[in-house]
C-alpha positions in Angstrom: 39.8 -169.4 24.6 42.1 -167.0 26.4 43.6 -164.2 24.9 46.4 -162.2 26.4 46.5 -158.5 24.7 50.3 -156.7 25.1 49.7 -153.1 24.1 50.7 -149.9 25.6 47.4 -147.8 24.2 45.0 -148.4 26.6 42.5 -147.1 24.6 43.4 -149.5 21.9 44.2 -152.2 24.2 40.1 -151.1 25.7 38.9 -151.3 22.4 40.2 -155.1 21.3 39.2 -156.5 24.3 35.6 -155.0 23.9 35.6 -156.4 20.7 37.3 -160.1 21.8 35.0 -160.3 24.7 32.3 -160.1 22.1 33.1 -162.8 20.2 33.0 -165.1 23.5 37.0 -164.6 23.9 38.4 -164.3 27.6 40.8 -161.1 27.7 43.8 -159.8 30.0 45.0 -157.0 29.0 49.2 -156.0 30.1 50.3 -152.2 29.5 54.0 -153.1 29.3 56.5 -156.1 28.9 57.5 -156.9 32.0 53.6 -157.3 33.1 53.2 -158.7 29.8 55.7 -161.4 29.7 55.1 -162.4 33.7 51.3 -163.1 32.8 52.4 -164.6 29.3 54.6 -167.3 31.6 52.2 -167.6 34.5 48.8 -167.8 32.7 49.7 -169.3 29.8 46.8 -168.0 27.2 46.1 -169.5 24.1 47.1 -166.3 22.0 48.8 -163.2 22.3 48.3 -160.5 20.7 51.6 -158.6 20.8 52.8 -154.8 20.6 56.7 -154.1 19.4 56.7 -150.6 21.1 56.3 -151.4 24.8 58.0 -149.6 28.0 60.3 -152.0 29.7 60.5 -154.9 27.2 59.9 -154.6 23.9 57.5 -157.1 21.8 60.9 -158.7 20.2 62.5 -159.7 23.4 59.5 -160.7 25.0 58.7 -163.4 21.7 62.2 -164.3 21.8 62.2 -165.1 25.8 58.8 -166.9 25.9 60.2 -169.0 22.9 63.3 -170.2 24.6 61.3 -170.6 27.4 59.2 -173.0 25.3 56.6 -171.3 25.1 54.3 -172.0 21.9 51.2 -170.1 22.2 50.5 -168.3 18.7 52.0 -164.7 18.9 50.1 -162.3 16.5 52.1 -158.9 16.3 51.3 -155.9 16.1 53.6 -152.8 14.6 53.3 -149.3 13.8 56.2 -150.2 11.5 56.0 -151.0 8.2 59.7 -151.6 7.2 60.1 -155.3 5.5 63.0 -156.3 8.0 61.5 -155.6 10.7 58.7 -157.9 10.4 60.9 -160.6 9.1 62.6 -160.4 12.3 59.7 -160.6 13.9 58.6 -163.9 12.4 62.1 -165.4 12.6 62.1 -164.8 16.3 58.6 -166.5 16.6 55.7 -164.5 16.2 53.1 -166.3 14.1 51.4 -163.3 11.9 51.4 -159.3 11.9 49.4 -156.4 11.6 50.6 -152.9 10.8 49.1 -150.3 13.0 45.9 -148.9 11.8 44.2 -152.0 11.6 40.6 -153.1 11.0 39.2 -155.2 13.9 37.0 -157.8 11.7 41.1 -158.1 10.3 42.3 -158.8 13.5 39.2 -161.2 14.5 40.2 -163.1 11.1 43.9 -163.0 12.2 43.4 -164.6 15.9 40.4 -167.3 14.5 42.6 -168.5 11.7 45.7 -168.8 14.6 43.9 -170.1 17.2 42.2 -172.8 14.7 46.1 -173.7 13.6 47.1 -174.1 17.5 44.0 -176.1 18.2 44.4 -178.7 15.4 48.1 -179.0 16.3 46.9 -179.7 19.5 43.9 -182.0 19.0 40.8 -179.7 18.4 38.5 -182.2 20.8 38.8 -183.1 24.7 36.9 -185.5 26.2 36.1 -187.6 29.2 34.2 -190.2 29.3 30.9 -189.8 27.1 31.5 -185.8 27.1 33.3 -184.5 24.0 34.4 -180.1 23.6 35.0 -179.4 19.9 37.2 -176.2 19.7 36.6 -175.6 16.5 32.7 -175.6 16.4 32.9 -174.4 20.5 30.3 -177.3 20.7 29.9 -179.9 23.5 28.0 -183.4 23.0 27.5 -186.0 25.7 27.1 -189.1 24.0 24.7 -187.8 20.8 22.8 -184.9 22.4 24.5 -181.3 21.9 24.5 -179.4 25.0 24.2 -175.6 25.2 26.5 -174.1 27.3 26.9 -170.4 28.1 30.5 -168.3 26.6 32.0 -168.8 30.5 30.5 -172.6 31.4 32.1 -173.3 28.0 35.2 -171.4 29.0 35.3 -172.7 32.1 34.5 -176.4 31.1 37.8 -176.0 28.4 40.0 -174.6 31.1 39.9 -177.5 33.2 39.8 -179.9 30.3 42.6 -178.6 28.9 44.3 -179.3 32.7 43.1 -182.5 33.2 44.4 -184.0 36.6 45.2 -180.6 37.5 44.0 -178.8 40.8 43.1 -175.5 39.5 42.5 -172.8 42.7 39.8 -170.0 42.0 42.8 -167.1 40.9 43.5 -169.0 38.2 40.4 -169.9 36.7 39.1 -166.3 37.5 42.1 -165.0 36.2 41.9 -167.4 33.0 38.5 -167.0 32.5 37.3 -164.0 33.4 40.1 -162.3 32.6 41.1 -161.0 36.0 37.6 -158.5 35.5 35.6 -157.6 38.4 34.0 -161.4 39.1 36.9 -161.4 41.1 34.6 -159.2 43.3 32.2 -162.6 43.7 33.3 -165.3 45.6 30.0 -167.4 44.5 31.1 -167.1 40.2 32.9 -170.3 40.2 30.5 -172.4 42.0 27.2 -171.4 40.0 29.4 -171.9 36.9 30.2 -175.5 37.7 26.6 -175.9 39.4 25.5 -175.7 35.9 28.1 -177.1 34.3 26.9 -179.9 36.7 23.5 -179.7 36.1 23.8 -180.0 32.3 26.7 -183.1 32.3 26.7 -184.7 35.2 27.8 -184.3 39.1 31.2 -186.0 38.6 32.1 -183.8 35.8 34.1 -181.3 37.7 35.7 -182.7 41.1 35.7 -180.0 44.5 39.1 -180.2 45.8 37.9 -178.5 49.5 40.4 -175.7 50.5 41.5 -176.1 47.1 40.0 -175.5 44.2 38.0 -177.7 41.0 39.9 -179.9 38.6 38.3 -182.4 36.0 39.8 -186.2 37.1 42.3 -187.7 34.7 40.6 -191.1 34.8 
């Protein structure tokens, strides 16, 4: 699951994504709205976790726009206010839940499972193709009756391009998804060892090489 962090603090910002990243989460962090909302449109992650105060766009118009853009990805805000009206404006414009600034992390971990579970169900918590099965719930994958272990990135990885079927995904985007745009940008060889054993484990048709293109998972 990707998770796309708005938040001015870096050092706060710095902190959830260390504690995300732990919990096998994929993490891009923005530092104001404009960056925010461009990666919120072009990456498309599964949650965002969303600052009111921000330089350049604030957290309201940014839900707003990425609604009426039809965007649909859970938006968990996050506000230093704690004036009712303001968060009911909030959650009429579209954001999903709140927190009010300080905030205990194992809150916001409970926050962003219990969304993200939500979103998933909505859109069908299981992928498959042909005898393979992802469960998003569990983060478990089966082919046929045997449970295969897959590391936090083949997992990652393996959901990405499920959850693009038919898609031709170049390596940017699925280091940018993720990885999180982190320094295995730096290694041109992540990818391939990640579907080598992605490969190894389900099968050799699994993940298709589109040459001077990228990987995408075949929608038949």
């Amino acid at each position: 699951m990707h998770i796309l962090i708005i938040e001015d603090q870096e050092k706060l910002a710095a902190n959830i994504r260390q504690f995300l990243m732990m919990q096998h989460y994929v993490v891009t962090i923005a530092h104001d709205g404009k960056d925010g909302f461009e990666k919120a449109m072009t990456l498309e992650p599964d949650l965002i976790v969303l600052d009111l105060n921000l330089p350049g766009m604030d957290g309201y118009l940014i839900c707003s726009m990425l609604r009426q853009n039809k965007k649909n990805m859970p938006i968990l805000m996050l506000t230093a206010r704690a004036k009712q009206q303001e968060i009911i404006q909030g959650l009429n414009i579209g954001a999903d839940d709140y927190l009010t600034k300080p905030f205990d992390l194992d809150e916001l971990l409970a926050r962003v499972r219990a969304l993200l579970r939500r979103n998933a169900t909505e859109k069908s918590p299981r992928l498959t193709i042909g005898s393979i099965t992802l469960d998003t719930n569990t983060q478990e994958v089966w082919k046929g009756d045997k449970k295969v272990s897959l590391s936090p990135k083949e997992y990652a990885l393996l959901e990405f391009l499920l959850r693009h079927r038919g898609i031709v995904k170049d390596r940017p985007s699925i280091l940018e998804h993720v990885w999180g745009g982190s320094d295995a940008l730096m290694f041109s060889q992540t990818i391939d060892v990640h579907v080598a054993y992605i490969r190894k484990k389900l099968g050799k048709k699994v993940i298709e090489t589109v040459p001077g293109k990228g990987y995408m998972i075949p929608s038949e």
